[in-house]
MIMARMAR-594932 format. One record per residue (C-alpha): residue number from 1; x, y, z; residue in three letters. Coordinates in pm, whole numbers, plus 32768, in hexadecimal, padded with zeros to 4 digits. Layout:
// MIMARMAR-594932
 seq east north   up type
 NUM    X     Y    Z  ALA
...
// end
This chain:
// MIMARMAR-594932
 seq east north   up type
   1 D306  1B97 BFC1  UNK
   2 D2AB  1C9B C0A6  UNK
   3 D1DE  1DC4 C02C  UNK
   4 D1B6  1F08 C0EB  UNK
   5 D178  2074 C09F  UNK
   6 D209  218D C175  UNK
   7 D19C  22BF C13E  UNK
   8 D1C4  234B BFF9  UNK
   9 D23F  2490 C056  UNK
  10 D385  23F3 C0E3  UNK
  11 D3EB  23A2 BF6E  UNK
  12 D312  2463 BE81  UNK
  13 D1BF  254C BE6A  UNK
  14 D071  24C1 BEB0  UNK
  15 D015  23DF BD82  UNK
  16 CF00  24A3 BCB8  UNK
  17 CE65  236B BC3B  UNK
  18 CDFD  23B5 BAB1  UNK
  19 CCC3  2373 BA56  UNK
  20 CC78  2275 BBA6  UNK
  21 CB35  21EF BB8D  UNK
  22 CA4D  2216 BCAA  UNK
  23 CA1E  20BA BD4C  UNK
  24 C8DE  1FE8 BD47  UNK
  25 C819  1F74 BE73  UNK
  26 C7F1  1E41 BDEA  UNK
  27 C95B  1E22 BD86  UNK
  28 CA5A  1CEB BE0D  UNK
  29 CBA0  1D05 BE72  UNK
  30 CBF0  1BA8 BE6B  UNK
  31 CD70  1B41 BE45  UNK
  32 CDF8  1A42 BD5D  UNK
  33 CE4B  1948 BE5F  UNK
  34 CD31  1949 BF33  UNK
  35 CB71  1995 BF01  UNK
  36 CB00  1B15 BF78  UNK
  37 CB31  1B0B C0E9  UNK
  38 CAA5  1C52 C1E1  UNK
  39 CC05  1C42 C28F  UNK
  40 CC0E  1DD8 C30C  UNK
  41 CAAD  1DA4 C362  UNK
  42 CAB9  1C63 C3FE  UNK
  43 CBE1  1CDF C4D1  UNK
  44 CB1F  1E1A C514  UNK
  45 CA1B  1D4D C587  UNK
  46 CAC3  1C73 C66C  UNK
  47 CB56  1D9D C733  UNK
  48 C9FC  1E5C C757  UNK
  49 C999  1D15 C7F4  UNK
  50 CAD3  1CB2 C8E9  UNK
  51 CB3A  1B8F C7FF  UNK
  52 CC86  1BF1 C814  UNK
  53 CCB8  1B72 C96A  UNK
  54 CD23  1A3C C98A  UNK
  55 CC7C  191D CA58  UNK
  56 CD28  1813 CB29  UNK
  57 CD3D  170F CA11  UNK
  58 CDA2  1808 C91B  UNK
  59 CEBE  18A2 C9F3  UNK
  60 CF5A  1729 CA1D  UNK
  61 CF26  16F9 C8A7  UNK
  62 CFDB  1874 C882  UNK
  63 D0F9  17FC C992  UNK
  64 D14A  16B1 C8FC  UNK
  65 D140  1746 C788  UNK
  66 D210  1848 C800  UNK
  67 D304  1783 C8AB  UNK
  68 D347  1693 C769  UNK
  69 D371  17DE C6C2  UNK
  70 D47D  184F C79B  UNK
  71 D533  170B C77B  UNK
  72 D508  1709 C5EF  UNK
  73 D557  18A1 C5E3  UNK
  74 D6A6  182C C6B4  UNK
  75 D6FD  16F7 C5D7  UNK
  76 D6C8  17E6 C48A  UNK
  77 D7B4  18FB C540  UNK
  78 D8C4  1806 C5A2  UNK
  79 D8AD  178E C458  UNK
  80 D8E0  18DA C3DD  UNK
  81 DA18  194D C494  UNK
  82 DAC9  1804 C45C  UNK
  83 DA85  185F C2D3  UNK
  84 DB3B  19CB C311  UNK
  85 DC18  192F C3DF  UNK
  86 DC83  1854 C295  UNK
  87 DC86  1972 C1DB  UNK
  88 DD9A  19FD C287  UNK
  89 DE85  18DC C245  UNK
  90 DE40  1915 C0B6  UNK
  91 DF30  1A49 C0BC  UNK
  92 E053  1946 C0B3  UNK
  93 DFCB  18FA BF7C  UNK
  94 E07B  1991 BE26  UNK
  95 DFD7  1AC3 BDA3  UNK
  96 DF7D  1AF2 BC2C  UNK
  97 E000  1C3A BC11  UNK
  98 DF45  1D0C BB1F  UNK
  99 DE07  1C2E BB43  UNK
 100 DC99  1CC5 BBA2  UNK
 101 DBA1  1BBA BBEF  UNK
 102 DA48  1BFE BBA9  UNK
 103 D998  1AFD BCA0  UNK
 104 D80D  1A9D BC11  UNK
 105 D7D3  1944 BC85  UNK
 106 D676  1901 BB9C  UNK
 107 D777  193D BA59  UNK
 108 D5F0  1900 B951  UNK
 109 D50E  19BA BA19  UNK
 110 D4AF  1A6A B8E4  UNK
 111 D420  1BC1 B98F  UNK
 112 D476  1D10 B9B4  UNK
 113 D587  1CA1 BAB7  UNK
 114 D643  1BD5 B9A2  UNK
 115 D64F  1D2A B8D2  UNK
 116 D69C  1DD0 BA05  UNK
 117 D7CD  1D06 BA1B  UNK
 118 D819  1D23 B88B  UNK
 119 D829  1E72 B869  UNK
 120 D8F9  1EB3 B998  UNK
 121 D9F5  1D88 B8F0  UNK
 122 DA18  1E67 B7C2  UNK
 123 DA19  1FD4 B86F  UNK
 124 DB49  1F4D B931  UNK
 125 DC13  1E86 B7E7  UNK
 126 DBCF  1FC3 B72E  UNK
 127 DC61  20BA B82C  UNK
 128 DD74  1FC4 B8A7  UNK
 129 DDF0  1ED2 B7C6  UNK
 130 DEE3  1E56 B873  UNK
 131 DE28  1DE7 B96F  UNK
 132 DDC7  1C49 B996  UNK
 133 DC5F  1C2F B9AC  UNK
 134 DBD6  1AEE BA56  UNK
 135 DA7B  1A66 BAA9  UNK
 136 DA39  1966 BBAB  UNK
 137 D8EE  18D4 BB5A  UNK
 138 D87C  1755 BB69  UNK
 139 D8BE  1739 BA0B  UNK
 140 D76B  1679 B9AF  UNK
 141 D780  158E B87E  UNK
 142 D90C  1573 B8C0  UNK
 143 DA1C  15FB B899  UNK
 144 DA1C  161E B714  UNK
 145 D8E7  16EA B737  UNK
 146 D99C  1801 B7F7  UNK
 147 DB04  17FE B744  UNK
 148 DB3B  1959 B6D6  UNK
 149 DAA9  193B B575  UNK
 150 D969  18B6 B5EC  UNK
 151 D94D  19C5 B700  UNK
 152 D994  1AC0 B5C8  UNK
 153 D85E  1A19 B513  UNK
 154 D7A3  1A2D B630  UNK
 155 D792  1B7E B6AD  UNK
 156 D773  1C0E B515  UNK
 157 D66A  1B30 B4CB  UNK
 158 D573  1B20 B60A  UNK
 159 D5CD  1C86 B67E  UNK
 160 D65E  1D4A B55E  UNK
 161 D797  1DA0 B60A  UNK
 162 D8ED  1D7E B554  UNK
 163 DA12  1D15 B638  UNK
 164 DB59  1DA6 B5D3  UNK
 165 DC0A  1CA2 B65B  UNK
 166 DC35  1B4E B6E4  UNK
 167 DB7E  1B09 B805  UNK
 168 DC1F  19CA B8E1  UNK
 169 DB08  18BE B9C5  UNK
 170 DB72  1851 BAEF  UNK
 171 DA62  172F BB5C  UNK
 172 D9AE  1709 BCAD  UNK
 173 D8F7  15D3 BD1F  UNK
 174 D86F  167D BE52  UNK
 175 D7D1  1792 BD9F  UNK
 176 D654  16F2 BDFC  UNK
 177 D6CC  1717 BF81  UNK
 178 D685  188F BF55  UNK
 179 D529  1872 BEEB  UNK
 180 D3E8  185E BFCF  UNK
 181 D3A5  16D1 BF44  UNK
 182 D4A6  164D C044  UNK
 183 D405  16F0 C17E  UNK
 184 D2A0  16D9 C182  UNK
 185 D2B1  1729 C300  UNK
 186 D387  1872 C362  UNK
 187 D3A1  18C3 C220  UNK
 188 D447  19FF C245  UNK
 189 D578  198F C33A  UNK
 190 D56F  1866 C24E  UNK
 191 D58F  1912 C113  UNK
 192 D6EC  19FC C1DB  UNK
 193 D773  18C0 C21B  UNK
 194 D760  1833 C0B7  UNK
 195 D7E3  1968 C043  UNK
 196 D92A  1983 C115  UNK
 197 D972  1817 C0B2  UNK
 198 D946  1868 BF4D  UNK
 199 DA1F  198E BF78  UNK
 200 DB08  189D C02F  UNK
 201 DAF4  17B0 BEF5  UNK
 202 DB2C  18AF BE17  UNK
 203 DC60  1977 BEA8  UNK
 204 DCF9  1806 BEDD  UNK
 205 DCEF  17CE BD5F  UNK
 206 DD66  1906 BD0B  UNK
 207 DDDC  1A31 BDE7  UNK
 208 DDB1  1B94 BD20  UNK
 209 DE1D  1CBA BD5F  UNK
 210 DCC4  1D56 BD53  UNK
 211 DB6A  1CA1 BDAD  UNK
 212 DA53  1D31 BD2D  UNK
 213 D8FC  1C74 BDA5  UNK
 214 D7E3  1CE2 BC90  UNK
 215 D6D2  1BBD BD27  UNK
 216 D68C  1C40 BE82  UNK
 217 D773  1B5C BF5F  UNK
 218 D7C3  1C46 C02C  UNK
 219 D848  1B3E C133  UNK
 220 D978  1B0B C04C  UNK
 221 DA0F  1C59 C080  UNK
 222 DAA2  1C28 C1CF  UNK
 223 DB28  1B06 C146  UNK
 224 DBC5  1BAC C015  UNK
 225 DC74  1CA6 C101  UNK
 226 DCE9  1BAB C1F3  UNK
 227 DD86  1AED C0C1  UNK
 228 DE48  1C32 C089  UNK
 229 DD68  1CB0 BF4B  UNK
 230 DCD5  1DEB BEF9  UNK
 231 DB52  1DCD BF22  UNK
 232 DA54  1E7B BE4D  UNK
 233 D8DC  1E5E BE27  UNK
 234 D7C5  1EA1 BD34  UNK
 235 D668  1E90 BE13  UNK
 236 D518  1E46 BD5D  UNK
 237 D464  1DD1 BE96  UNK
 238 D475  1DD7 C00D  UNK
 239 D479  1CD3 C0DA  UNK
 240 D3B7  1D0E C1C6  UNK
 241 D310  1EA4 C1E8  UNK
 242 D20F  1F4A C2D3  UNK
 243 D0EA  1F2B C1DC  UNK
 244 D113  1DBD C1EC  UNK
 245 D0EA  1DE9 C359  UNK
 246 CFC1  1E9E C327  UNK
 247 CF23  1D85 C29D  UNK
 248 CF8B  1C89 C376  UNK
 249 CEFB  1D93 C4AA  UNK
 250 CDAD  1D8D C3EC  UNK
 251 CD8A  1C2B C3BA  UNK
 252 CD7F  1C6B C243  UNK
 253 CD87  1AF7 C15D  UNK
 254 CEA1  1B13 C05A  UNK
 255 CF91  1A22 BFBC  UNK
 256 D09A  1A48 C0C0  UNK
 257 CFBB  1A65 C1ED  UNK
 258 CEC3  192E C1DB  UNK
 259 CD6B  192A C276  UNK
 260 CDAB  1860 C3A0  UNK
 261 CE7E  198C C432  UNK
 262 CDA9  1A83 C3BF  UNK
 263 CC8E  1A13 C498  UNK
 264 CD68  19CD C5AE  UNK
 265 CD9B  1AC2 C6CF  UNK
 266 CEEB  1A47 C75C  UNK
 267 CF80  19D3 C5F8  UNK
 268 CF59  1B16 C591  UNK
 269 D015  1BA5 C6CC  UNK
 270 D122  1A84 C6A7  UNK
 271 D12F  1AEF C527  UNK
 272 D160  1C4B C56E  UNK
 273 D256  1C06 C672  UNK
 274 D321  1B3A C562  UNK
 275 D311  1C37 C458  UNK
 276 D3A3  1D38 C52D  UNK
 277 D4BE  1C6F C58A  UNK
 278 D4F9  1BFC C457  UNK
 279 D4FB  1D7B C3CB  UNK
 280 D604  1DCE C4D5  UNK
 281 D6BA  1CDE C43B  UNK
 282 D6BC  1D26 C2EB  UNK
 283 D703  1E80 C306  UNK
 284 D83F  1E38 C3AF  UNK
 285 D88E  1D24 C280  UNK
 286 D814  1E2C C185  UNK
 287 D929  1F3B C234  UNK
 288 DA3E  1E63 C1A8  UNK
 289 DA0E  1ED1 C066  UNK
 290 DB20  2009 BFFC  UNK
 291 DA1A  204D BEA2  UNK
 292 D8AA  202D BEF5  UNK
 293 D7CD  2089 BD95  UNK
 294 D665  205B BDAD  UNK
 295 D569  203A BC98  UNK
 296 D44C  2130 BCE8  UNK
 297 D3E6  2215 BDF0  UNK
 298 D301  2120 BED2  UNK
 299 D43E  2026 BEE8  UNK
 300 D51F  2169 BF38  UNK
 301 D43C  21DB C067  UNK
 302 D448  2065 C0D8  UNK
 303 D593  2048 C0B0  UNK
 304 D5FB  2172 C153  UNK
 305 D54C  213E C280  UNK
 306 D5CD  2001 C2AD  UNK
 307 D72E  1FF4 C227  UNK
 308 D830  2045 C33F  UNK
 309 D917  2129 C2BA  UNK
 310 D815  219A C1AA  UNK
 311 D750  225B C23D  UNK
 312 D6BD  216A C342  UNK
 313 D74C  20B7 C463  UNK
 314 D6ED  204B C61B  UNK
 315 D6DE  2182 C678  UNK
 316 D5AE  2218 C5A3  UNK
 317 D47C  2258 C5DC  UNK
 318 D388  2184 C52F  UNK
 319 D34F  222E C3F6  UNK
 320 D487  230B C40E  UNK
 321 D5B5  2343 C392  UNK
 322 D712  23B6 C3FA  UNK
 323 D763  2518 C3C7  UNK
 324 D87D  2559 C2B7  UNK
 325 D88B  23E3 C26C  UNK
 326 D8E2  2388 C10D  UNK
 327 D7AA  22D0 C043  UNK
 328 D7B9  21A0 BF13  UNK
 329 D7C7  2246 BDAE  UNK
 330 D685  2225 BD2D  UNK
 331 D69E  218C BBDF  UNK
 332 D588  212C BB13  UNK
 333 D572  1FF6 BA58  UNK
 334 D5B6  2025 B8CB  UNK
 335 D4BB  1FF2 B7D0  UNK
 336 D4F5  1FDF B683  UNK
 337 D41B  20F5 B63B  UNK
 338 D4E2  2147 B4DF  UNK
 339 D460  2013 B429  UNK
 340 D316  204D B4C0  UNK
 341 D2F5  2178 B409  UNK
 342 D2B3  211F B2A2  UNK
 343 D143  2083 B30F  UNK
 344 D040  2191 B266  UNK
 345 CF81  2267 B388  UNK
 346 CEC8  2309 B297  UNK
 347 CE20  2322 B124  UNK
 348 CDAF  2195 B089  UNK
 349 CEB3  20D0 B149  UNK
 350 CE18  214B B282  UNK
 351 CC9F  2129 B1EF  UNK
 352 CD02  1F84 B203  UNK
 353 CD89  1FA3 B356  UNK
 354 CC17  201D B3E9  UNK
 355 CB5F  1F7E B31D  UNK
 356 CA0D  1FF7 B28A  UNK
 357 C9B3  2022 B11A  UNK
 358 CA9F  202E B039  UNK
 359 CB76  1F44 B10A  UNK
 360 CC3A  1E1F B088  UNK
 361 CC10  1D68 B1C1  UNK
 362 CB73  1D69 B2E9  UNK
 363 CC14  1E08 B3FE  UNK
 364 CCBE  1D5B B537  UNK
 365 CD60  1DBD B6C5  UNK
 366 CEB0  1D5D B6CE  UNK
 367 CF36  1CA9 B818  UNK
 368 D093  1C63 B824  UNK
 369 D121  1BB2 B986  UNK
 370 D1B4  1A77 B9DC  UNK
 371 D0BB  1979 BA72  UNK
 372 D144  1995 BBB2  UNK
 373 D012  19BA BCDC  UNK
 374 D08D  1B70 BD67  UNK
 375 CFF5  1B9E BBEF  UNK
 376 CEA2  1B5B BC2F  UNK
 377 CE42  1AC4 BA97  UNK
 378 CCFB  1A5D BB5D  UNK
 379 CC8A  1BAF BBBF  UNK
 380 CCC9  1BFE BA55  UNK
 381 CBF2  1AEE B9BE  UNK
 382 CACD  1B62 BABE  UNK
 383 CAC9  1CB3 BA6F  UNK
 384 CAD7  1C5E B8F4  UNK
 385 C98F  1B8A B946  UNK
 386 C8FD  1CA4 BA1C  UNK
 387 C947  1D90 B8E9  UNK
 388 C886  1CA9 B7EC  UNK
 389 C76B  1C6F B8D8  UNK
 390 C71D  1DF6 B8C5  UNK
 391 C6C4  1DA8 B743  UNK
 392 C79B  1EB4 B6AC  UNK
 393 C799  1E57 B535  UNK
 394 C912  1EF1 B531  UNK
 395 C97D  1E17 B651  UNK
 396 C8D8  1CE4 B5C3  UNK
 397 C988  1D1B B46D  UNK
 398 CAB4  1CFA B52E  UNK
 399 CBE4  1C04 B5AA  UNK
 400 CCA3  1BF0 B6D5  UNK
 401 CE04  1B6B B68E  UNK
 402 CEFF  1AE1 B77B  UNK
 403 D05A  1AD9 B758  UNK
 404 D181  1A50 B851  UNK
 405 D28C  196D B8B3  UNK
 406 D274  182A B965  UNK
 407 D38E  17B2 BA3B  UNK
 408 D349  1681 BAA7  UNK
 409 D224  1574 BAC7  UNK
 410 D180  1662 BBBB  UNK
 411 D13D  173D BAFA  UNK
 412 D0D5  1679 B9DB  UNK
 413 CFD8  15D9 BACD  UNK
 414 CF6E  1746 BB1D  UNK
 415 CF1A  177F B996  UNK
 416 CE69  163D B98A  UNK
 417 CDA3  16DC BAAE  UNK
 418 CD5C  1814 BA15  UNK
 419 CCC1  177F B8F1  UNK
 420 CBEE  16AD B9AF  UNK
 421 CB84  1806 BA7C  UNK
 422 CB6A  18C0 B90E  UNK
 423 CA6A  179F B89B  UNK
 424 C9BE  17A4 B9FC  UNK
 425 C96E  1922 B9C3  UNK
 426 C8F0  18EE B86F  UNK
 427 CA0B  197B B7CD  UNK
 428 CAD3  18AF B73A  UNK
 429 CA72  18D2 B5C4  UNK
 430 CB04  1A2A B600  UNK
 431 CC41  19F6 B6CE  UNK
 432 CD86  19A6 B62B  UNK
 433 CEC7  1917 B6F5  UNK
 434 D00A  1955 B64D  UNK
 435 D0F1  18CB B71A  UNK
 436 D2B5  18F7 B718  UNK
 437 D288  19F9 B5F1  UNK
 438 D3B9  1A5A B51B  UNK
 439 D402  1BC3 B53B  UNK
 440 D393  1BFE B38B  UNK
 441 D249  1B6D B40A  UNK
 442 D20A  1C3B B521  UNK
 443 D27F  1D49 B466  UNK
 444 D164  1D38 B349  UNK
 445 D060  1CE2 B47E  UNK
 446 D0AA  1E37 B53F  UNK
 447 D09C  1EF5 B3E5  UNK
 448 CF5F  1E5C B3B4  UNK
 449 CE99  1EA6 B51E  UNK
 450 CDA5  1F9F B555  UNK
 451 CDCE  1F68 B6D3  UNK
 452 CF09  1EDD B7AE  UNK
 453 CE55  1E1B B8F4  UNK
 454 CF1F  1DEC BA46  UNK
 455 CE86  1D7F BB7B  UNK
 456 CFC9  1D6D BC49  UNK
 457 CFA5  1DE8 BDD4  UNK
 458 D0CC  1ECB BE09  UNK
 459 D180  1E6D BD00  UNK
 460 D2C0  1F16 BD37  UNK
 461 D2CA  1FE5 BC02  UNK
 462 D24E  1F08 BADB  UNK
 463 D310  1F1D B988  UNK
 464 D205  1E82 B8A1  UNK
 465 D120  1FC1 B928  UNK
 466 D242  209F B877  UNK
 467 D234  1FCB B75A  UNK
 468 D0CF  1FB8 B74A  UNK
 469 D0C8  2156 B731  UNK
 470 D210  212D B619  UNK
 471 D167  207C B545  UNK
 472 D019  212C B553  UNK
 473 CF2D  2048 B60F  UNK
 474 CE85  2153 B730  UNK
 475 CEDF  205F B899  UNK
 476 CDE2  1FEB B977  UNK
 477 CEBC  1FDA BAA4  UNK
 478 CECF  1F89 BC09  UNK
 479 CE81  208A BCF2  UNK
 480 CFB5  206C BDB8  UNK
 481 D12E  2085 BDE3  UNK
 482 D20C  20C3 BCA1  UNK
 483 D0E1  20FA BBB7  UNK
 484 D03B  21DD BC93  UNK
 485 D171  228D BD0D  UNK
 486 D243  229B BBD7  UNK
 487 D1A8  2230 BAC2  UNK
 488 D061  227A BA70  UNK
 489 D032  23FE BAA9  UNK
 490 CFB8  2553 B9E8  UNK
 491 D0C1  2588 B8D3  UNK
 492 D091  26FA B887  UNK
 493 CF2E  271F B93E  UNK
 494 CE7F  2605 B854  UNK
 495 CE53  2485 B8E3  UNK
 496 CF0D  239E B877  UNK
 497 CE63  224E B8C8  UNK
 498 CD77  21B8 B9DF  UNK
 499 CDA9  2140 BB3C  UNK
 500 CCBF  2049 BBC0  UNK
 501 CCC5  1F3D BD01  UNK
 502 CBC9  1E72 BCDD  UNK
 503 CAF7  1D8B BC37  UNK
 504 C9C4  1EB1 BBEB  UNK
 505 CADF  1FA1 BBBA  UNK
 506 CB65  1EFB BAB0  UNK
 507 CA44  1E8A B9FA  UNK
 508 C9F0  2009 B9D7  UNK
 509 CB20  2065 B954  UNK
 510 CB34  1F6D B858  UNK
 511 CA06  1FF1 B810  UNK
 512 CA76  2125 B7FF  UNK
 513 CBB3  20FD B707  UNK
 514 CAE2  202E B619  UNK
 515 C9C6  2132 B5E4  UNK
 516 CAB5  2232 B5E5  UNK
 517 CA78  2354 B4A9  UNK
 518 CB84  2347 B3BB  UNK
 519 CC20  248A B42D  UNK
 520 CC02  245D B5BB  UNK
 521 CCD3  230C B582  UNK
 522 CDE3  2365 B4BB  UNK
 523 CE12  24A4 B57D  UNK
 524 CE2B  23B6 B69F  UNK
 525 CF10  22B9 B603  UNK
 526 D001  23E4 B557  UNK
 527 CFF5  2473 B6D4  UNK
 528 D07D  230B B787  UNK
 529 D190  22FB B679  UNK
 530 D24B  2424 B6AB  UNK
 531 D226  23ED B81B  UNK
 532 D2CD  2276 B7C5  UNK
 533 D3DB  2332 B75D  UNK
 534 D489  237B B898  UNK
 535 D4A9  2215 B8CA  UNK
 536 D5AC  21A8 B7A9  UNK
 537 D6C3  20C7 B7AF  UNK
 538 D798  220C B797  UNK
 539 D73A  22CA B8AE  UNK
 540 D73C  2162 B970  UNK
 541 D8B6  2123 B919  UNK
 542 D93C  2274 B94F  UNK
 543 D8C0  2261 BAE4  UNK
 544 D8DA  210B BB21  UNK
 545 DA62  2161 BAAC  UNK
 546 DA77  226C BB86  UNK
 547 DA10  21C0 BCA7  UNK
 548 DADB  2077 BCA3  UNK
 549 DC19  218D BC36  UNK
 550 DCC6  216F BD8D  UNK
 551 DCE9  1FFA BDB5  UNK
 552 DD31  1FA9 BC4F  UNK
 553 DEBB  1F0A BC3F  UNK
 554 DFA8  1FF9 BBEB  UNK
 555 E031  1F87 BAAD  UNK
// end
């Protein structure tokens, strides 16, 4: 999953980071997947001393890589076409008239997508009832776990979010083709040609009138419109985006750009070469869309410099984008701020949040993400141990409490992980993993936090840092993308939470929240919630119906 930041002015002011904490010398950037690497600097390095030049061995090495990548890059593209070429043949297919599919292959993620997709459900049963609402999902745990009643129970109970009507499955088996486990080489040109064949798979089951991809698969709208569907999309995440680039360019270790390039001169090149391709290409994929809504401003500068017809296309400038061209519908996620709201900022409810005499308990930092690695629990746990080893008795009182999903044995393997890490640190007595939730439980949790903790790198706008500020815990957030950008800003000149990137950053500003003064801290948490409240399920389904408006069937 490509991350990149354009410029922010292309989509919104420049961020005025509340309350960021000045970063440590001594602090770590490390990323969840990978140990602290110097990847700017090494690169840095390597240029000031001509390592970027390739020798004789190294250019064969470069030539013979690159020619099995031309021949995979070829195979992937034929692939490709003979899926749209497929597509095509679908339109002799029967139409369910009336029908708009919502297409979100992982149909249990449990995150803020699966709200995402919830809410929008109900926004469109409530303003068209007529309408047949299906989602094509892979149906985990069988069909009787996604009939319509179950789907009813599901989204009430895990998300709060009443359907107000029936909502029909359609299964996939190929949904797992879309996701990055299939193609652990080319992942990207792997991942577009999963995509189009579960598009493929999906239109051949059932043909709607209206396709609506909420997951990211881009790669299945050209298919939708060659089936002879209407195709809509709800972006979270780019692709592929220039700050990604930037990263590769520096030689920069993350989880989707692994150390062996990094160091490498010519992988980096070949790398770079790939990623520019492959951004060509999705913009052109990403143009077939007719209703383009993205979820914060960082995804709508991405998006709209690479979408062609949305603001981006071949012609532009790197950077730019076309004069008079229309742009996606930005559309925040919705939180479900209202519930949020009865948690006490203030007066003896909030005295037990802090902590401190007169406290029923001690106090505790929320985290609440699925246990996937882009989350980065482990930078977490080592800034919670960095915080405790500066002896604060108000940090040491304290626990740090984590809270997700987990999809699959990965990530339950990634838990086991991160309590081995939380033990290794030397705190473990003070860590506590609560792992797939139910929505009254994470309810009481956020009511209960003095602090919200999220460590994500350009996360692309981040609806547990909304709920965090809701429910009254003050967010220790990335520095970066949606939080930065949209989220966690001045509400009416006074701060309304902490930005922070790494591991010294952190620790100080956990510091920070927990020796707070009474007053200073629930001035700050009464200042993030009525900033949360521009992010409510309301505001959410009143745009995201104006935007998908044109394609919608006419009834």
């Amino acid at each position: 999953r490509a991350a990149a930041r354009r410029s922010p002015a292309r989509s919104s002011p420049p961020a005025q980071p509340a309350a960021a904490i000045p970063s440590s010398p001594s602090s770590s950037a490390a990323s969840a997947a990978s140990p602290p690497a110097p990847g700017g600097a090494r690169a840095r390095a390597m240029r000031a001393a001509g390592g970027w030049g390739l020798g004789a061995p190294a250019a064969a090495a470069a030539a013979a890589a690159a020619a099995v990548a031309a021949v995979a890059a070829l195979l992937g593209l034929g692939a490709l076409v003979g899926a749209l070429a497929a597509a095509a043949l679908l339109r002799a297919r029967p139409r369910a008239r009336g029908a708009v599919a919502f297409l979100h292959p992982v149909g249990a993620d449990g995150g803020g997508g699966e709200r995402v997709l919830w809410c929008a459900v109900r926004a469109l049963q409530r303003a068209r009832p007529g309408v047949r609402v299906l989602l094509v999902t892979d149906c985990p745990g069988g069909a009787a776990a996604f009939g319509p009643e179950a789907l009813r129970r599901r989204a009430l109970a895990r998300f709060g979010v009443e359907l107000a009507g029936p909502v029909e499955a359609v299964a996939l088996r190929g949904a797992w083709l879309a996701g990055p486990a299939p193609w652990p080489r080319f992942t990207l040109l792997g991942q577009a040609l999963g995509q189009a064949l579960v598009g493929l798979e999906a239109l051949a089951r059932c043909r709607p009138e209206v396709l609506v991809d909420t997951a990211g698969l881009a790669f299945a709208l050209p298919v939708a419109r060659l089936a002879g569907c209407a195709a809509a999309a709800y972006v979270h995440y780019p692709m592929v985006s220039t700050d990604m680039l930037g990263r590769v360019r520096g030689g920069v270790e993350t989880y989707n750009n692994r150390g062996g390039v990094a160091r490498s001169a010519w992988r980096t090149r070949a790398k770079l070469g790939y990623y520019r391709a492959f951004a060509l290409l999705y913009g052109a994929v990403g143009g077939c869309a007719q209703a383009v809504m993205v979820n914060s401003s960082w995804t709508l500068g991405h998006v709209g410099s690479l979408w062609w017809g949305w603001g981006g296309g071949p012609a532009e400038a790197p950077g730019g984008r076309r004069a008079g061209a229309r742009l996606p519908a930005l559309v925040h996620p919705p939180c479900n701020t209202q519930a949020l709201l009865k948690w006490p900022v203030a007066g003896a409810g909030a005295r037990d949040r802090r902590g401190g005499a007169g406290a029923g308990r001690p106090p505790y930092i929320l985290s609440v993400a699925q246990f996937r690695p882009e989350k980065d629990h482990a930078l977490q746990l080592r800034s919670f141990a960095e915080a405790r080893r500066r002896g604060s008795p108000a940090v040491l009182g304290a626990r740090l409490v984590l809270v997700g999903g987990c999809r699959n044995a990965g990530d339950e393997a990634r838990v086991a992980r991160l309590r081995a890490l939380a033990a290794e640190l030397g705190v473990g007595d003070a860590v506590e993993f609560r792992v797939n939730a139910s929505y009254a439980e994470l309810q009481g949790l956020l009511g209960g936090a003095a602090a919200g903790l999220h460590t994500m790198l350009d996360e692309h706008f981040g609806i547990v840092v909304v709920e965090y500020m809701a429910a009254g815990a003050v967010p220790i957030a990335h520095r970066s993308a949606g939080p930065e950008m949209d989220i966690v800003r001045p509400q009416g000149g006074r701060k309304t939470g902490f930005l922070a990137r790494e591991e010294g950053e952190y620790a100080e500003a956990m510091e920070r929240v927990l020796e707070m003064r009474a007053e200073e801290w629930e001035e700050m948490a009464a200042a993030g919630r009525a900033r949360a409240g521009r992010f409510s399920d309301a505001a959410f389904e009143r745009k995201f119906l104006a935007a998908l408006e044109p394609v919608l069937p006419r009834l």
